[in-house]
C-alpha positions as CSV (number, residue, x, y, z in Angstrom):
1,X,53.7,83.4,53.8
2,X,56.4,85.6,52.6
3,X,59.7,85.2,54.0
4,X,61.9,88.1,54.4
5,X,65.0,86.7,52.0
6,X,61.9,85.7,49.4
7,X,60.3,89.4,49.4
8,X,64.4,90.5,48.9
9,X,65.1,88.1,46.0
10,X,61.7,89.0,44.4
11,X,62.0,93.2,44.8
12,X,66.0,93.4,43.3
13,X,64.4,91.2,40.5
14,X,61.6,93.2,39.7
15,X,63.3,96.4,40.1
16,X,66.7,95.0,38.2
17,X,63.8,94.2,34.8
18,X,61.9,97.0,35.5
19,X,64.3,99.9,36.0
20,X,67.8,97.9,35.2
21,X,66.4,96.6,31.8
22,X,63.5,99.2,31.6
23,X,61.2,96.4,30.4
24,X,57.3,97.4,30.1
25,X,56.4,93.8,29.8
26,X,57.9,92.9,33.5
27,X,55.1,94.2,34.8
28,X,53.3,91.4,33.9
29,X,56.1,89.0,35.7
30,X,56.1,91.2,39.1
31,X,53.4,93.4,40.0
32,X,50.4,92.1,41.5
33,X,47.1,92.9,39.7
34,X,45.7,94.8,42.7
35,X,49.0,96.8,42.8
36,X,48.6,100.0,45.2
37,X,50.7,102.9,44.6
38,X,51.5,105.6,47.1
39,X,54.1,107.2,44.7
40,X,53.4,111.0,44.0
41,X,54.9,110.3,40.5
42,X,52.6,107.1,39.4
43,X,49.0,106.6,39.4
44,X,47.8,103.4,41.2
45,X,47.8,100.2,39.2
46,X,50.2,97.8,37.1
47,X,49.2,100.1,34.1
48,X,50.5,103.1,35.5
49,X,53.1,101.4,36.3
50,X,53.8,99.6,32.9
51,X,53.4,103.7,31.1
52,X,55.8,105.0,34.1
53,X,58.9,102.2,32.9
54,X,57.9,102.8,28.9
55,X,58.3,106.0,29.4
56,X,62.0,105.7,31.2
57,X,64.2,107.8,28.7
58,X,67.5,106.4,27.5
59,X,70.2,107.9,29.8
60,X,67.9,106.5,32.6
61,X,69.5,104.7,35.3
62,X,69.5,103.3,39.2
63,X,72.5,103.4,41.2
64,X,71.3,100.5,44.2
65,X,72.9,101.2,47.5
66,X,71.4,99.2,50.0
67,X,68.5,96.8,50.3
68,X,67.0,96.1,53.5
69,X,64.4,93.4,54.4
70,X,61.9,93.3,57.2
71,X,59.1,90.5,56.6
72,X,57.3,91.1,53.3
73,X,58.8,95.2,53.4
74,X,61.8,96.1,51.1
75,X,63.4,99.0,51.6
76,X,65.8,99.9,48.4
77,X,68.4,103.0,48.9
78,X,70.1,104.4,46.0
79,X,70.0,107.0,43.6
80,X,68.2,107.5,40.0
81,X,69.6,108.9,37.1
82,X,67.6,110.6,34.3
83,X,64.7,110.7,36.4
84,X,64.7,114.1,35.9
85,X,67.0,117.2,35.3
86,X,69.5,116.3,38.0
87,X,70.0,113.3,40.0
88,X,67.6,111.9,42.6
89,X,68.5,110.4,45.6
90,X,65.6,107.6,46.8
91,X,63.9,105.5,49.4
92,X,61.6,102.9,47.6
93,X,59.6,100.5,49.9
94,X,58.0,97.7,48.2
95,X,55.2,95.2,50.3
96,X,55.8,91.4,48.9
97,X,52.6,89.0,48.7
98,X,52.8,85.6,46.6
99,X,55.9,86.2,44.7
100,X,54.7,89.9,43.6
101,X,54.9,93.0,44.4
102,X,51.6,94.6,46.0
103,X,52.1,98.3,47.5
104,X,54.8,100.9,46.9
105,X,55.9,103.8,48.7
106,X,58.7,106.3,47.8
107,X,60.6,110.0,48.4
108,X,62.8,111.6,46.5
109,X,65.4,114.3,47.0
110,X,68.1,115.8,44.9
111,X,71.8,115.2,44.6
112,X,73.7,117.7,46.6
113,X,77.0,118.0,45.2
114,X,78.8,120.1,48.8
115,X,77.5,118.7,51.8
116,X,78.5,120.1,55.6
117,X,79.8,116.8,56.6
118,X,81.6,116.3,53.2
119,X,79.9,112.7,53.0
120,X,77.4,111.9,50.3
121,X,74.0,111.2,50.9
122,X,73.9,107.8,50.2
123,X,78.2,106.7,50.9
124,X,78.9,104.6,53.9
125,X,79.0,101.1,54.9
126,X,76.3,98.7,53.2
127,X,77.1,95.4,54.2
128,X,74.0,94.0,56.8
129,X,75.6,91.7,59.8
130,X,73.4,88.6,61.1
131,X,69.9,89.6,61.3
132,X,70.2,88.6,65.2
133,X,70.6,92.0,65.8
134,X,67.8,93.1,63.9
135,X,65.6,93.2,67.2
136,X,68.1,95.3,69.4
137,X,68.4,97.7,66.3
138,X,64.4,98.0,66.2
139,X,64.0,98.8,70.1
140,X,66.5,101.4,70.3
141,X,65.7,103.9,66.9
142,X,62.0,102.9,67.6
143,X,62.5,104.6,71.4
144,X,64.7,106.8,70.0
145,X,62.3,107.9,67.2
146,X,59.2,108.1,69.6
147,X,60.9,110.2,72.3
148,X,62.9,112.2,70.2
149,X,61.5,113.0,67.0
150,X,58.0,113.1,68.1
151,X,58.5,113.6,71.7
152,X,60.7,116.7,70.8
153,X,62.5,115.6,74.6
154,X,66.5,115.9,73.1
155,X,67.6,115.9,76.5
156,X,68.3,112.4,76.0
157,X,69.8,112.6,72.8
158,X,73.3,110.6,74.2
159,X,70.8,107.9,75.3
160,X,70.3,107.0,72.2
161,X,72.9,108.7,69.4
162,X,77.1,108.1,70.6
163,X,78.7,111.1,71.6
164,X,82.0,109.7,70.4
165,X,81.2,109.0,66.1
166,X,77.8,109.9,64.4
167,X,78.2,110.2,60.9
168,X,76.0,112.3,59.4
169,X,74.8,112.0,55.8
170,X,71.7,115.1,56.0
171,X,73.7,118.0,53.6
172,X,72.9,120.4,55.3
173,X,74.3,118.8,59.0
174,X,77.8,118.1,60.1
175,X,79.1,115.1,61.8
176,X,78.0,114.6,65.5
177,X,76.0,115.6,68.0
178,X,77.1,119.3,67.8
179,X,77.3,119.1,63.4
180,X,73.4,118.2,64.3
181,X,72.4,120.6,67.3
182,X,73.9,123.5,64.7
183,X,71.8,122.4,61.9
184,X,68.5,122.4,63.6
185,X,69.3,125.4,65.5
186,X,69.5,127.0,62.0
187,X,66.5,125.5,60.4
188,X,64.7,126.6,63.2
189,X,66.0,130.5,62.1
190,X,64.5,129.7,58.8
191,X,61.4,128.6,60.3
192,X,61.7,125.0,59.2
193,X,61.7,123.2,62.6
194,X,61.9,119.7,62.5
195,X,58.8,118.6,63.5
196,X,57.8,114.4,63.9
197,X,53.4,114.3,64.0
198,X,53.4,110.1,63.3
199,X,55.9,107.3,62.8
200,X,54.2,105.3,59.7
201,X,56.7,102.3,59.4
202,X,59.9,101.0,61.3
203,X,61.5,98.6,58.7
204,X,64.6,96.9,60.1
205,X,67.7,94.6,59.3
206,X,70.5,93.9,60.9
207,X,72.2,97.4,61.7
208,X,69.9,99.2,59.6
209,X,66.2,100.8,60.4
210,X,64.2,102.7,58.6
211,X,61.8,105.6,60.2
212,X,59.3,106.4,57.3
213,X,57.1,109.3,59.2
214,X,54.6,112.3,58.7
215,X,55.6,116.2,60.2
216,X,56.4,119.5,59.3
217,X,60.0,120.9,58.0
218,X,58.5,124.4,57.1
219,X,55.7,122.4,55.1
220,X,54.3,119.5,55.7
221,X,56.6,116.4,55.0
222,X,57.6,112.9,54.6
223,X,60.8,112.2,56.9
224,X,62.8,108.6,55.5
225,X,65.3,108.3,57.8
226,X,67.8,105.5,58.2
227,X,70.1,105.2,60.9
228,X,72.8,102.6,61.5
229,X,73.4,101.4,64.9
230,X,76.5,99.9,66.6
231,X,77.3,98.9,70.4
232,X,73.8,100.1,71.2
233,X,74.2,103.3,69.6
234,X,73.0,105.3,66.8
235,X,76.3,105.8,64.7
236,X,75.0,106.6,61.3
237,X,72.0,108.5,59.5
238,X,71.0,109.0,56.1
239,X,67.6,110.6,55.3
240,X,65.1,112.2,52.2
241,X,62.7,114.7,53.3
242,X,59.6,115.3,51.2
243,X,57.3,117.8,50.7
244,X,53.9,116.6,50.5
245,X,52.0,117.5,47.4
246,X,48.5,118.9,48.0
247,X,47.3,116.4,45.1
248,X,48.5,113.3,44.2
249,X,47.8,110.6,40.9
250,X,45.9,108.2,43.3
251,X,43.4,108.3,46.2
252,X,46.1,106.0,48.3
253,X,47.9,108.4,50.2
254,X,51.4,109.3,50.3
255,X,51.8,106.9,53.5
């Protein structure tokens, strides 16, 4: 059985060789044989995956930002460089079995240099506290993510977010309940309501959770959104929405 602090060690190690070192033959070390990719940039398999990292070009590089660790799930939050013709901010999720990794899931957004809030998308704190708050963390954005953003029912918005600091790291929202009420009241202008069908994972960590779910922002989407919580409230959120692509390099899914 995978512990959570083994499937940590074993995803910032394979990810440190794979994209750190950009070293084809760690494929070989890390990824499981039956290895399942839900990536809309990789076909399934280690030998997609061995092409994708022989195929990194020079001035490629990952900024790591935060790693969070729920059982045999790890979440990585940071930002990649040379990935394409401007930087990428990402949410990897990596599933851990016998010391390699098995499944992977990703979004990717770009860099936004002006933000509303003035925060970057991926600044703030990163240190996780004793994992015996993981629990209260879970129950509260999981209630909060099933009445809100799928319910739609913001009338109990305060139950969940504090009305006194919510710092907001969306670029296009400010800080607070009223930075957010603005923004959605203007994506809703542009017809891009936000619009929660299906939570797909909750992956939790001390302060930290991850949402990964499945709606509609003007197109159909993949929301990753990770709040930090403190004093029972919802304090801080980061996010990457998606488009989904009509096709993708694998009959896995994007979820």
């Amino acid at each position: 059985m995978t512990t959570t602090n083994d499937a940590k060690i074993t995803v910032l190690h394979a990810a440190g060789q794979l994209f750190g070192d950009k070293d084809p033959s760690a494929v070989d070390r890390w990824a499981a044989p039956g290895y399942i990719q839900h990536s809309a940039l990789a076909a399934d398999g280690p030998e997609a995956l061995r092409q994708l990292v022989a195929g990194l070009p020079d001035d490629f590089r990952y900024e790591g930002v935060r790693v969070i660790a729920d059982g045999d799930l790890v979440a990585l939050h940071g930002v990649y460089h040379g990935f394409g013709r401007e930087p990428l901010v990402a949410f990897d999720i990596f599933r851990v079995e016998d010391g390699r990794l098995a499944e992977h899931w990703d979004a990717l957004t770009p860099v936004v240099a002006t933000t509303v809030s003035g925060r970057s998308q991926t600044d703030g704190p990163a240190q996780i506290t004793p994992s015996e708050t993981t629990e209260a963390s879970r129950e509260l954005v999981t209630a909060f993510a099933e009445k809100v953003l799928v319910g739609a029912d913001y009338a109990v918005l305060s139950d969940y977010i504090s009305t006194v600091t919510y710092h907001q790291h969306n670029p296009e929202a400010g800080d607070g309940l009223d930075g957010f009420g603005a923004a959605a009241a203007r994506w809703a202008g542009q017809g891009r309501n936000l619009v929660y069908k299906q939570i797909h994972k909750v992956i939790a960590e001390g302060e930290f959770v991850l949402v990964v779910a499945e709606g509609e922002f003007g197109v159909p989407v993949a929301y990753y959104d990770l709040f930090r919580v403190a004093d029972g409230k919802i304090v801080e959120h980061w996010d990457v929405i998606a488009p989904i692509p009509a096709d993708l390099p694998h009959g896995n899914g994007l979820f």
